[in-house]
C-alpha positions as CSV (number, residue, x, y, z in Angstrom):
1,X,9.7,-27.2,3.6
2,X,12.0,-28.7,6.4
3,X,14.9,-26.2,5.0
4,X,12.1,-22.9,5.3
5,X,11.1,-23.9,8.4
6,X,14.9,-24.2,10.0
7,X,15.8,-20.9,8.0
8,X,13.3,-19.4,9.5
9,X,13.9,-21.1,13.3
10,X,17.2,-20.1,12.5
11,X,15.8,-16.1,12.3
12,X,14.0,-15.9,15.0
13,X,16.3,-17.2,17.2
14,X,18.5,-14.6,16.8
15,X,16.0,-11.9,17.4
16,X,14.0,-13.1,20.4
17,X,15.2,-13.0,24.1
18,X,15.4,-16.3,25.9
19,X,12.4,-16.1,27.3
20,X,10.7,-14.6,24.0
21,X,11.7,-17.4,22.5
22,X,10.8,-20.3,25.2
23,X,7.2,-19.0,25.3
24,X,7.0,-19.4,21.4
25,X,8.7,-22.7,20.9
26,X,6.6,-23.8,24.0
27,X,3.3,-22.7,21.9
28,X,4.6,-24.3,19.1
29,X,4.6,-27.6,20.4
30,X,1.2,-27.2,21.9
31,X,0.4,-26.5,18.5
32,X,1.9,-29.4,17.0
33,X,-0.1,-31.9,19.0
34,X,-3.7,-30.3,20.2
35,X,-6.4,-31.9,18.4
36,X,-8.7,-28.6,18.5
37,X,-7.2,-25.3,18.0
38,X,-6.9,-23.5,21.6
39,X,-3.4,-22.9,22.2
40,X,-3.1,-21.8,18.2
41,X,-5.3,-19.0,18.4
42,X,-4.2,-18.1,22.1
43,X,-0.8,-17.8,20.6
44,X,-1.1,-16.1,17.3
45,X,-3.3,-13.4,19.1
46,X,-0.3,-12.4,21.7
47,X,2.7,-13.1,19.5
48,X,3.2,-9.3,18.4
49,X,3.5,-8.7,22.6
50,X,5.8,-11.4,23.2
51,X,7.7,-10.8,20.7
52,X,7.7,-7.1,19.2
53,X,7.4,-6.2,15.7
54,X,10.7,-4.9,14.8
55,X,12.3,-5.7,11.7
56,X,14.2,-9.0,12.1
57,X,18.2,-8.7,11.8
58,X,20.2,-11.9,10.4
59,X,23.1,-13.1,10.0
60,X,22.2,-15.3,7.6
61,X,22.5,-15.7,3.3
62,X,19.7,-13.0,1.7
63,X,17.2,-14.4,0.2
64,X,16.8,-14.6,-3.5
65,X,13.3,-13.6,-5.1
66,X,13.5,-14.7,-9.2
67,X,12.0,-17.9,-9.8
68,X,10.2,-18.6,-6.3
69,X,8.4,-21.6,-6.5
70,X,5.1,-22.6,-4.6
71,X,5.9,-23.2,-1.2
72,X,8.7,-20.5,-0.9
73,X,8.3,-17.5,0.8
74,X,10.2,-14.2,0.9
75,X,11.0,-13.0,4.0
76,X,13.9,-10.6,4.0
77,X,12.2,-7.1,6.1
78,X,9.8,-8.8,8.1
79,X,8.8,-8.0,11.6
80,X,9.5,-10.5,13.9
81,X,5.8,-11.0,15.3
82,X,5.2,-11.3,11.6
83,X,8.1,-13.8,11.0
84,X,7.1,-16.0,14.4
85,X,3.5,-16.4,13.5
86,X,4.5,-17.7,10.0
87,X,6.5,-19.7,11.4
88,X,3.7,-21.1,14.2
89,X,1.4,-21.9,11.2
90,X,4.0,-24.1,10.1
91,X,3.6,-25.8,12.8
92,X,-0.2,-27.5,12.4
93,X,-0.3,-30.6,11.8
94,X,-1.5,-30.8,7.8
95,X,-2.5,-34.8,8.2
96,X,-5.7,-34.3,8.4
97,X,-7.1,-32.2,5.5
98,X,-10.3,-31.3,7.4
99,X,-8.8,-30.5,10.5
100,X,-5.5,-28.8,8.5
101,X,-8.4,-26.3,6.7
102,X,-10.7,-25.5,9.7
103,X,-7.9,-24.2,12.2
104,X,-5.9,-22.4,9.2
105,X,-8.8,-21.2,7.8
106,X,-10.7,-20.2,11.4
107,X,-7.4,-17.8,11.8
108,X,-8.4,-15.4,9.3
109,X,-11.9,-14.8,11.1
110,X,-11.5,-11.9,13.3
111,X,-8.2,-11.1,13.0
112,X,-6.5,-8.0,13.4
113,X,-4.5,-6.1,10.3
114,X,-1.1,-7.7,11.1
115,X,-2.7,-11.1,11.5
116,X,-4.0,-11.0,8.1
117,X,-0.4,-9.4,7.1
118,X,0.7,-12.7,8.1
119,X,-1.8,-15.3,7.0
120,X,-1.6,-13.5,3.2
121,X,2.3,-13.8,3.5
122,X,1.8,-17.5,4.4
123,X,-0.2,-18.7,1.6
124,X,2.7,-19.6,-0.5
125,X,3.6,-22.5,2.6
126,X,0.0,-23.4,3.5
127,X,-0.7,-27.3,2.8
128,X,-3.5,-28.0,0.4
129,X,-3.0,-25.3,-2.2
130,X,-5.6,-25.6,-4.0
131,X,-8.1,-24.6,-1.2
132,X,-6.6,-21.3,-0.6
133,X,-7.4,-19.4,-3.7
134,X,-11.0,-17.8,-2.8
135,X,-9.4,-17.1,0.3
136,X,-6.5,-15.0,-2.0
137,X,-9.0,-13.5,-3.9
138,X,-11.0,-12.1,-0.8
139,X,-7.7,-10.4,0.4
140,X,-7.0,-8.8,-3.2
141,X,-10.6,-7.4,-2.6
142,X,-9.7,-5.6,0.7
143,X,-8.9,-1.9,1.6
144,X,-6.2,-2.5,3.8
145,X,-2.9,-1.7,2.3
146,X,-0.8,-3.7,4.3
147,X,-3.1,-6.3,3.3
148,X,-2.4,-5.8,-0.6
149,X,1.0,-5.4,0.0
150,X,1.3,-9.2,1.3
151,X,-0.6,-10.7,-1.4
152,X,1.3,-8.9,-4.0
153,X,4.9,-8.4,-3.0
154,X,7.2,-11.2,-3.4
155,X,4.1,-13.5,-2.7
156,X,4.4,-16.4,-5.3
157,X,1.1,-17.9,-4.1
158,X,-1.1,-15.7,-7.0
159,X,1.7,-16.8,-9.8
160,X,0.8,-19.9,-9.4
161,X,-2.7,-21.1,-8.1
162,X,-4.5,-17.6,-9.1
163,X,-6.8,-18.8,-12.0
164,X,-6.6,-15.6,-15.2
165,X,-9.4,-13.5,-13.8
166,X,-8.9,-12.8,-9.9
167,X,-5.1,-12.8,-11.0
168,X,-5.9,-10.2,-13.7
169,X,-7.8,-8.6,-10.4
170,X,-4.7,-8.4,-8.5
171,X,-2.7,-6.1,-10.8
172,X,-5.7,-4.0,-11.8
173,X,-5.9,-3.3,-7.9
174,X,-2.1,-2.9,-7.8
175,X,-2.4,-0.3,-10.4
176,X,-5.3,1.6,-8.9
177,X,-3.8,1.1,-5.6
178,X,-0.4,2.9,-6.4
179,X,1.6,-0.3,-5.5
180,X,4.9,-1.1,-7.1
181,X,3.8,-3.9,-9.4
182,X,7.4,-4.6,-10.4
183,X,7.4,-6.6,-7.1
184,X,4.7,-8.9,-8.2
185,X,6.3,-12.3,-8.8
186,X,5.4,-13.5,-11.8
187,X,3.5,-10.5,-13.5
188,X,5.1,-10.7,-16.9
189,X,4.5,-14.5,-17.5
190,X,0.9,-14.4,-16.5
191,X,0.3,-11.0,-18.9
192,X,-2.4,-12.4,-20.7
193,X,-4.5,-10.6,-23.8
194,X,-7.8,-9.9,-21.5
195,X,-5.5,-8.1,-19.0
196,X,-4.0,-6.2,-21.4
197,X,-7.8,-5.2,-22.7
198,X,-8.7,-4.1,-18.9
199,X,-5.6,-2.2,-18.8
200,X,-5.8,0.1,-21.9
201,X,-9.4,0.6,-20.7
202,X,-7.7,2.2,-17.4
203,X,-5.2,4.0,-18.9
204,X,-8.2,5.9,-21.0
205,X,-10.1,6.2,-17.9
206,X,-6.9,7.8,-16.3
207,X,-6.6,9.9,-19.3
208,X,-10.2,11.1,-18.9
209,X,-9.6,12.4,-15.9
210,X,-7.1,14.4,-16.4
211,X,-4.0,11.7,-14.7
212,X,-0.9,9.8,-15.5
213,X,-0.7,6.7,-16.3
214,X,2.0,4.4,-14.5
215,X,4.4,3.4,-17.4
216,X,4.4,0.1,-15.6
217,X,1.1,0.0,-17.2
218,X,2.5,-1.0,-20.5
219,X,5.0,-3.4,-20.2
220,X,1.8,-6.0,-19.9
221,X,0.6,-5.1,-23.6
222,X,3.5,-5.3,-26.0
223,X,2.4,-8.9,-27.1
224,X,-1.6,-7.9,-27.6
225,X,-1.1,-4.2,-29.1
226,X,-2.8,-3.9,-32.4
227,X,-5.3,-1.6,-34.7
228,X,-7.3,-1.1,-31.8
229,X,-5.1,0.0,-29.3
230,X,-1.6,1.2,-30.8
231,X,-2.8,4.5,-31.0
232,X,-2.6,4.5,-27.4
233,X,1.5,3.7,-27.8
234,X,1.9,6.5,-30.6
235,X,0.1,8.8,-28.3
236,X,3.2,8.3,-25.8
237,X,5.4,8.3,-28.2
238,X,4.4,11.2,-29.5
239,X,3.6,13.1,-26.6
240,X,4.6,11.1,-23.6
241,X,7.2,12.2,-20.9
242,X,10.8,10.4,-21.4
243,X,9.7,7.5,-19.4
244,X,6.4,7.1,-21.2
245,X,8.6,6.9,-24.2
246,X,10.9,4.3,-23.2
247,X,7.9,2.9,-22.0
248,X,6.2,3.0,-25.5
249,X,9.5,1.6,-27.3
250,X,9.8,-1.5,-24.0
251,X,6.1,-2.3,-25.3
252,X,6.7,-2.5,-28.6
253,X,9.9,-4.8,-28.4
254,X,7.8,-7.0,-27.1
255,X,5.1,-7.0,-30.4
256,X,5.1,-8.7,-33.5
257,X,2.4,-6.0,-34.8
258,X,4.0,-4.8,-37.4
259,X,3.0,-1.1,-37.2
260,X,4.4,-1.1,-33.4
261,X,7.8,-2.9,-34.8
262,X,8.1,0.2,-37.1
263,X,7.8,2.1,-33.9
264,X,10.5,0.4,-32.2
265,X,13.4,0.8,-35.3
266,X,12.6,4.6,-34.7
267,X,13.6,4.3,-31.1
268,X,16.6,5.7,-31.7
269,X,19.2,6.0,-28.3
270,X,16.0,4.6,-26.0
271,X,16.1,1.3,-28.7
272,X,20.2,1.3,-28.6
273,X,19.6,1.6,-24.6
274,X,16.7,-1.2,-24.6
275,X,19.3,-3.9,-26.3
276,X,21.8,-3.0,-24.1
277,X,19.8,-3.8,-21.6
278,X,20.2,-0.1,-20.0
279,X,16.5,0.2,-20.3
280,X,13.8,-2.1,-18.9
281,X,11.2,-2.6,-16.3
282,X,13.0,-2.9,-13.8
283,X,14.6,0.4,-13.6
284,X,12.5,2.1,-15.5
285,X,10.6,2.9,-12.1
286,X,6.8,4.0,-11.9
């Protein structure tokens, strides 16, 4: 934590005028020692006109994303009012659980969109873990897009403390939302067989209606297709756009169902592309 929080000093140093920067680190320390939670809120409510919300320029190493673990967070294209209140809830004092929860928590009442941007992006760093997932699940339930966007994108708090369901939520939501889902840490070790169900019960839905189905869709059902629901893979195989077919032959790489392995030896050039790792989820877009 002591390395985040000097990386990200480090950051905002370099974007903030002098006196920018004087008034924050001088709210920080208030921070740091009031026993009640005055100068915090005063703070985190004028940091955006202190500080601006442009993108934050550095000259330091890029950030890496695979294999964030809890208590790392992603920072690289924040604004800088978003960065420097981040980086002030770093700064309460987590001794005291009780205390710790009531001024973290007492943040989220009220607050504006790009207060809650930052509380959702600070999850991963929070103290106490554990006591933060309703809170994650209430954001996943919101309308605001920003919001979404900073519980799902490069946020490894859900990865790790969502339980199955309200994580299963998530990407649902991301799905219906339209959100790039390929930027949800995590999303292919936590596919799960009850996901999968929910999302072949979307894609019909779609279907229904008359709309395309993100291929990202299938890349979290290869492990649970079987009689039920491979005629939903032969169906874009069949008669699926070129990336609903490489879509169809990523899923069933990933089956043992013996039916969709047949599938995937008929892949032809999209199979040859798939093994030489040409193909995958990661390019194969939405």
């Amino acid at each position: 934590m002591n390395k985040q929080i000097t990386y990200i000093e480090s950051v905002i140093r370099q974007n903030l005028n002098e006196e920018s920067w004087n008034w924050l680190t001088d709210k920080a320390g208030q921070v740091r020692k009031e026993k009640n939670a005055s100068a915090l809120h005063e703070a985190f409510a004028l940091i955006s006109k202190k500080t601006g919300n442009k993108k934050v320029e550095t000259n330091t190493p890029a950030q890496t994303v695979t294999g964030m673990e809890p208590g790392e967070i992603y920072t690289r294209d924040w604004p800088i009012d978003r960065l420097s209140r981040v980086w002030l809830i770093m700064q309460i004092d987590p001794s005291d659980k009780k205390s710790y929860l009531a001024k973290t928590g007492n943040l989220f009442s009220g607050a504006s969109m790009n207060e809650l941007v930052a509380l959702y992006s600070a999850l991963p760093i929070l103290a106490y873990p554990q006591d933060w997932k309703m809170r994650c699940a209430e954001g996943i339930r919101s309308n605001i897009g920003t919001v979404l966007e900073a519980i799902m994108y490069e946020n490894a708090y859900p990865f790790h403390f969502l339980d199955e369901a309200n994580f299963n939520q998530m990407v649902l939501k991301a799905f219906f939302t339209e959100k790039n889902v390929d930027r949800i840490i995590g999303i292919d070790q936590r596919a799960n067989g009850e996901l999968a169900h929910i999302l072949f019960d979307y894609a019909h839905e779609r279907w229904a209606a008359g709309r395309a189905v993100n291929p990202q869709l299938w890349r979290l059902t290869g492990r649970y297709i079987n009689d039920a629901n491979f005629p939903d893979l032969q169906r874009l195989w069949n008669n699926g756009s070129e990336k609903e077919k490489k879509a169809a032959v990523l899923a069933c790489s990933q089956s043992e169902y013996e039916p969709a392995r047949l599938l995937w030896e008929e892949g032809g050039d999209i199979k040859k592309e798939i093994a030489e790792r040409r193909i995958n989820w990661h390019n194969l877009g939405s």
